[in-house]
Each structure stands twice: as structure tokens, then as C-alpha cells.
C-alpha positions as CSV (number, residue, x, y, z in Angstrom):
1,X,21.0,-88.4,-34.6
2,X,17.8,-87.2,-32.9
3,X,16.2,-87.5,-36.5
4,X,17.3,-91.0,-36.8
5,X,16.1,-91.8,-33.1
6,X,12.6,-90.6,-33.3
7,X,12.4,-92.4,-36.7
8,X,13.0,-95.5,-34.7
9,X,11.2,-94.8,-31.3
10,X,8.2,-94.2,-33.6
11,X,8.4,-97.8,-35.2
12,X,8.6,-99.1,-32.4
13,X,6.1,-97.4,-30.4
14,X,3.5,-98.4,-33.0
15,X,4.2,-102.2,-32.3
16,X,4.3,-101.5,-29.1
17,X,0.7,-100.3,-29.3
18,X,-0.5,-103.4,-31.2
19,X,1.1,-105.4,-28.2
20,X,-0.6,-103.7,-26.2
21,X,-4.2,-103.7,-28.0
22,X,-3.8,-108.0,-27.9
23,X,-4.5,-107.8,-24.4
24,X,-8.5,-106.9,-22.9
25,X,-7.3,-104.8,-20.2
26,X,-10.2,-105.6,-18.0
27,X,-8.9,-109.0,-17.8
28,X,-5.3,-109.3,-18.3
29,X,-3.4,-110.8,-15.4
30,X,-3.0,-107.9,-13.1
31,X,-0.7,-107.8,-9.5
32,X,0.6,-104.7,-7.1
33,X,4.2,-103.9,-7.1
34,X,6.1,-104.0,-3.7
35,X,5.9,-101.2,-1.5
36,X,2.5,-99.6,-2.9
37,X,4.3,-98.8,-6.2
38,X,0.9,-99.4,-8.0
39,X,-0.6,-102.3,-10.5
40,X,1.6,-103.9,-13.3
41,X,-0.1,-106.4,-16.4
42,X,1.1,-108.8,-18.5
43,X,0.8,-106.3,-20.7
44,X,3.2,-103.7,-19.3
45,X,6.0,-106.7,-18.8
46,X,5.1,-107.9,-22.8
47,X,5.3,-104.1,-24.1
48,X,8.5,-103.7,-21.9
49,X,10.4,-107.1,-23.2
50,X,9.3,-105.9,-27.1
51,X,11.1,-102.5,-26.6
52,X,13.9,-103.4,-24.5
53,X,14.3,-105.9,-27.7
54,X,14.2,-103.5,-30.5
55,X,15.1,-100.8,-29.0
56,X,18.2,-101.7,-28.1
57,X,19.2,-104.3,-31.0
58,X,19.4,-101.3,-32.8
59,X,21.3,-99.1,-30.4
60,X,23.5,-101.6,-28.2
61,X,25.3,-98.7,-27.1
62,X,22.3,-96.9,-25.5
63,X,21.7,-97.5,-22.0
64,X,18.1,-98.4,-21.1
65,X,16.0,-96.8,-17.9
66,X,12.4,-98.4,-17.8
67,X,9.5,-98.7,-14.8
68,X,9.3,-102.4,-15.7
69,X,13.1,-103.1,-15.6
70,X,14.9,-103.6,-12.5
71,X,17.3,-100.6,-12.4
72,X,21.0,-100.6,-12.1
73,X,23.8,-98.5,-12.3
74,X,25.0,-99.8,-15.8
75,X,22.9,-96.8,-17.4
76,X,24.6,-93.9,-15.9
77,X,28.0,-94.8,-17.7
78,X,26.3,-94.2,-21.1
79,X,26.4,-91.1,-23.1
80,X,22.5,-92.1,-24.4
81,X,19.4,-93.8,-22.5
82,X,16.5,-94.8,-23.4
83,X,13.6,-94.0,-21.0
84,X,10.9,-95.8,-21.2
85,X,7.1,-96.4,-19.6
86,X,5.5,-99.2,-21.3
87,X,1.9,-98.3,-20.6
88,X,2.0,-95.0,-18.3
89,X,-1.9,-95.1,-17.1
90,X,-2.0,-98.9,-16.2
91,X,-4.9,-98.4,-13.7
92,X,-6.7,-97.0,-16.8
93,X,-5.5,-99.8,-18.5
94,X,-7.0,-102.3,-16.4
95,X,-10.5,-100.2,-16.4
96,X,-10.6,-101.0,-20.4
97,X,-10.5,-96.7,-20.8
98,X,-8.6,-95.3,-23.5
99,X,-6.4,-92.6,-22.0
100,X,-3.7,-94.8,-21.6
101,X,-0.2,-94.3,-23.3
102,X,3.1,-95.6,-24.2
103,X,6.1,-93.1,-23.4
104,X,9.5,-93.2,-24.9
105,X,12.6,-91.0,-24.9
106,X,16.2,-90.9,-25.6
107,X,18.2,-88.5,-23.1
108,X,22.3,-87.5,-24.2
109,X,24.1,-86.4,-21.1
110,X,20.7,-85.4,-19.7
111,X,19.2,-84.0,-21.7
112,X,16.2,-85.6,-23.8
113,X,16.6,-85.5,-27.5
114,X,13.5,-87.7,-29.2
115,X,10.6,-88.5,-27.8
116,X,7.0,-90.3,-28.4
117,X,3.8,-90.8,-27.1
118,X,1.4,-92.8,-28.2
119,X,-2.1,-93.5,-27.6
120,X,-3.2,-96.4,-29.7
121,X,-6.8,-96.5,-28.6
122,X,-7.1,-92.6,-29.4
123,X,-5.2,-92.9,-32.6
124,X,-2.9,-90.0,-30.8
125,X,1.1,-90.1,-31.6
126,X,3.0,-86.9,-30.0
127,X,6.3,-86.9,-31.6
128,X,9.4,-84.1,-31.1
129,X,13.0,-84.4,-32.0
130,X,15.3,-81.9,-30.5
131,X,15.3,-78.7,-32.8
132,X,13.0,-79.8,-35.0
133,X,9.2,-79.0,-32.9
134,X,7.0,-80.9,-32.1
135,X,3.7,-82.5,-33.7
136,X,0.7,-84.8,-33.2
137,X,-0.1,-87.3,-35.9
138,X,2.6,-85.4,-38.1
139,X,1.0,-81.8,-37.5
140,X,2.9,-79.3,-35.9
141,X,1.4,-78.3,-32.7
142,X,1.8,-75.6,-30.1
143,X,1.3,-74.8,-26.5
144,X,-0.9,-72.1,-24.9
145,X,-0.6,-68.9,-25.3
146,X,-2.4,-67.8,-22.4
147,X,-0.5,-65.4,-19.6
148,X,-3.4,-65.3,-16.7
149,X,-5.3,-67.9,-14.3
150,X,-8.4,-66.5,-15.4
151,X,-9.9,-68.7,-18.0
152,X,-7.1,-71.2,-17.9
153,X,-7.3,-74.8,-17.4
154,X,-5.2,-76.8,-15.6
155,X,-4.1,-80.7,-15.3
156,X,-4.0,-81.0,-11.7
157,X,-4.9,-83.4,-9.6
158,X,-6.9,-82.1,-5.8
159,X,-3.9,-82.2,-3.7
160,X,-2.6,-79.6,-5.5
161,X,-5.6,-77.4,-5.5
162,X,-5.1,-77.3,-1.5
163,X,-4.7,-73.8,-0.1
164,X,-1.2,-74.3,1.6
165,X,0.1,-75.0,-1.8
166,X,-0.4,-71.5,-2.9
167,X,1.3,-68.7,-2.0
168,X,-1.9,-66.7,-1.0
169,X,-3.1,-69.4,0.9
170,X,-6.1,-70.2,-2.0
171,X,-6.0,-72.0,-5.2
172,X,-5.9,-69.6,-7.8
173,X,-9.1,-69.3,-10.2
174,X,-8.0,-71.8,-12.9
175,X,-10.5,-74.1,-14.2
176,X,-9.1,-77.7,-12.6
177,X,-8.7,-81.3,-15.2
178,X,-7.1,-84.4,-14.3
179,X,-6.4,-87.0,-16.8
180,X,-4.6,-90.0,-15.5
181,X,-1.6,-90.6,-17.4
182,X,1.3,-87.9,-16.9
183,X,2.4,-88.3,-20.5
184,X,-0.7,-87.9,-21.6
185,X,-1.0,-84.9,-19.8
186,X,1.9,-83.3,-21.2
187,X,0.5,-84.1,-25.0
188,X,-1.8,-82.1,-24.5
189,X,-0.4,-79.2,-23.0
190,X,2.1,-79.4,-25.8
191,X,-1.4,-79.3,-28.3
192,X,-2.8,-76.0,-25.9
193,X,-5.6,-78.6,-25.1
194,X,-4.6,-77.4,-21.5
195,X,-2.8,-74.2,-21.0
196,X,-0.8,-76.4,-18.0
197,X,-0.1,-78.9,-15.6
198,X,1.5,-79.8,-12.1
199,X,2.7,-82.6,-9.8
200,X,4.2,-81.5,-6.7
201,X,4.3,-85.2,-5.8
202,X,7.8,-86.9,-7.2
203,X,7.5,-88.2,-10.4
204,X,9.7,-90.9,-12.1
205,X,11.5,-89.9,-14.6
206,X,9.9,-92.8,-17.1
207,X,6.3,-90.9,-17.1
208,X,8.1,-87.2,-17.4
209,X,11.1,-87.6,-19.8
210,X,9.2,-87.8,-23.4
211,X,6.7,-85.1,-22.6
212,X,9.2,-82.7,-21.0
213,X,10.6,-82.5,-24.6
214,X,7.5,-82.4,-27.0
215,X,6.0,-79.3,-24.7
216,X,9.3,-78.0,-25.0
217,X,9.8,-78.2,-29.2
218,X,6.1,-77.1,-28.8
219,X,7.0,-73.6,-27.7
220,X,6.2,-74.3,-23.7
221,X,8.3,-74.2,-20.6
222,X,8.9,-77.2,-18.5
223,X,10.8,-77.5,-14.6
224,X,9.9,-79.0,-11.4
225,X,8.2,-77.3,-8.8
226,X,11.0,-74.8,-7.9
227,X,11.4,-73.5,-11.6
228,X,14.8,-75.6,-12.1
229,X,15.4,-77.0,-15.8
230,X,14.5,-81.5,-15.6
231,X,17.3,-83.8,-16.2
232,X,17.3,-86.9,-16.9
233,X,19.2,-90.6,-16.1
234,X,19.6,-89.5,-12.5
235,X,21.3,-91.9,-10.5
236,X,17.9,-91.2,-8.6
237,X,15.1,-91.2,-11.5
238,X,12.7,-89.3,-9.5
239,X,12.2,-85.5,-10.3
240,X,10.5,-82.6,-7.7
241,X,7.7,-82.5,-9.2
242,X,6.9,-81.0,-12.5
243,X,5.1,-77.6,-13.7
244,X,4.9,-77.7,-17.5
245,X,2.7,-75.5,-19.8
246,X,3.3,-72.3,-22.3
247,X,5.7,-70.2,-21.6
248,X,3.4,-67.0,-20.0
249,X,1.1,-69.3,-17.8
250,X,4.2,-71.4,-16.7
251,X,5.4,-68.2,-15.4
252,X,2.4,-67.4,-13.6
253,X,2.1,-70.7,-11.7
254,X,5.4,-71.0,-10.8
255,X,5.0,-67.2,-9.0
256,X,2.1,-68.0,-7.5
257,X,3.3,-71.8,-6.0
258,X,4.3,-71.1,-2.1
């Protein structure tokens, strides 16, 4: 079944992306969610309906978990979910940048078994199925091998850089990068375009659940902040934070976190 999920999620991720391109980001029609939860389009809302319709006329029995549909509790009596974020990066969006992606997953009892992102306006499509790796525009890909701060660079955003955050009481000597989308950021870990990344901040399970699987099939190691394994369709879709990168340099973060 993973096989025959990605096979879908990446058909429809791909019109997902040309729903997307229709819209000039700079000036689709733009509002803030309630309670500071950030900006939503038109576009996100038009990507969302698309999936939510394809998606799910082709798996009525999967339950569906997405940043743009009102959650319920329906979703937590399914065996299968699919987790979506119709554009993760929608403040990039906006901007008219390119660094922002579509993010889709299917978790069974937790546990995330296909995955995609796609990047239309980079051409990038990060693809894993459980057990079978993971690759980037079909070509297998693989995450750093490196096993020491020194040299390394990391997705990380300033907060995290802060001295009480590390167990010394100073950021370690990694070379600092943010991007702004969180599934991006995973990609390319999973690639070794970054040996890692972290969030300490909670993180919905929407931006996290595709990426935590293609570093994974990608030969990387991915938990939250305290080194326990994700999962996913939480009655509470909200994670502690997430450290993700190869296996070695995962290690080393993770020891040296306070």
C-alpha cells in the first residue's frame, strides 16, 4: 500500500503545484488567522479543497488532518490519515519567493508511510515510501554523514542559537541557515544539503509529518527535542519540537541540547 499511496500523493501534488503557480503570490487575497496563527491565501484554501477532493475520492476510508481544514475528532478513528499543508511557507508565498512547498503524508496507526514535497517553483519533488528510501526528482538521496559540530551546518532559526538552549551555556560552533518552510528544511537534510535542523518551538504535525519520513528512508534520524520517536494523528497535532538530521550529528545535537 505505501507504493500505491505515494504513486497517488505524487499526482496529486503536482496539480496541486499548478494550482498553486495560477496565483501571483504578491497579490493573492491574503488575511491572518485567529489568534496569531499566521497568513492564509486563496491559494492555500484552493490547494486545500483540490487535495481534500482527490485525495480522498480515491481513499474514502482515509481520514484527513490539514492546516486549512477545521479539525475534528472524526480522523482519530481511522486506521490511515492524510496529513496535509497546502503551501507550508505561505509568508514566502506572499513575498513572490520560491522556497515555498506543498507537504503531504499518509500516517497508519502513527506512523507515516508515503510522503511528498514539492517545490513547484524550484522544480524540487522529495518523495519516500516506507522501506523503499527516499529520492528527489526520482534520485536516491542521502543524509549527512557528518558526526561533529565543526564544519556542520544547521537549519536553525536564532532562538535556538540562544545560550540557555545549550547545555554548556553557548551555541555550539555549527555554521547557522534558516530557510522558511519546515518541509523544506527537512528535504534538504534528507539530500545532506544540511547536516541538520531544529525547532524547539511546537510544530504542527501538517509542516513535520512528510519530512519526518523522507530523512528517515534517507538514512537520518528524526525525534523532538527530547530524543523521543514523532507520531502522528495526535488527538493534539502539535509535536515538542523536532531535531532531524544524519544519524551521527543527530546524536551530537541531541547531547548537547540542555
Amino acid at each position: 500500500m505505501p507504493a500505491a499511496d505515494l504513486s497517488l500523493l505524487i499526482d496529486a501534488v503536482r496539480i496541486a503545484g499548478r494550482v498553486a503557480t495560477s496565483f501571483v503570490g504578491t497579490s493573492a487575497k491574503r488575511w491572518d488567522k485567529p489568534d496569531g496563527a499566521g497568513p492564509v491565501t486563496e491559494a492555500d484554501l484552493a490547494v486545500n479543497d483540490l487535495l481534500q477532493q482527490v485525495l480522498l475520492k480515491a481513499r474514502p476510508d482515509y481520514g484527513w488532518l490539514s492546516e486549512e481544514t477545521d479539525d475534528g475528532a472524526d480522523r482519530l478513528g481511522h486506521d490511515r490519515v492524510f496529513i496535509v499543508d497546502p503551501i507550508d511557507g505561505t509568508r514566502s508565498f506572499t513575498e513572490g519567493a520560491n522556497t515555498w512547498a506543498h507537504a503531504i503524508a499518509v500516517a497508519e496507526q502513527g506512523q507515516i508511510t508515503a510522503a511528498v514535497i514539492y517545490l513547484p517553483l524550484r522544480n524540487l519533488l522529495y518523495t519516500a515510501s516506507r522501506g523503499a528510501g527516499a529520492h528527489l526528482n526520482g534520485v536516491p538521496i542521502s543524509a549527512s554523514g557528518k558526526d561533529s559540530f565543526t564544519k556542520s551546518t544547521i537549519l536553525a532559526a536564532k532562538p535556538t542559537m540562544a545560550g540557555k538552549v545549550w547545555r554548556e551555556g553557548v551555541c555550539p560552533p555549527f555554521t547557522p541557515a534558516y530557510r522558511p518552510s519546515l518541509a523544506y528544511r527537512l528535504g534538504l537534510v534528507a539530500e545532506a544539503k544540511f547536516d541538520a535542523m531544529l525547532t524547539l518551538r511546537p510544530s504542527w504535525e501538517w509542516d513535520i509529518a512528510a519530512g519526518a519520513l523522507i530523512v528517515s528512508e534517507a538514512g537520518g534520524t528524526i525525534s523532538n527535542q527530547r530524543g523521543a520517536p514523532l507520531l502522528f494523528n495526535s488527538a493534539d497535532p502539535r509535536l515538542d519540537g523536532v531535531v532531524a538530521g544524519g544519524t551521527a550529528i543527530h546524536a551530537v545535537v541531541m547531547d548537547a541540547l540542555a
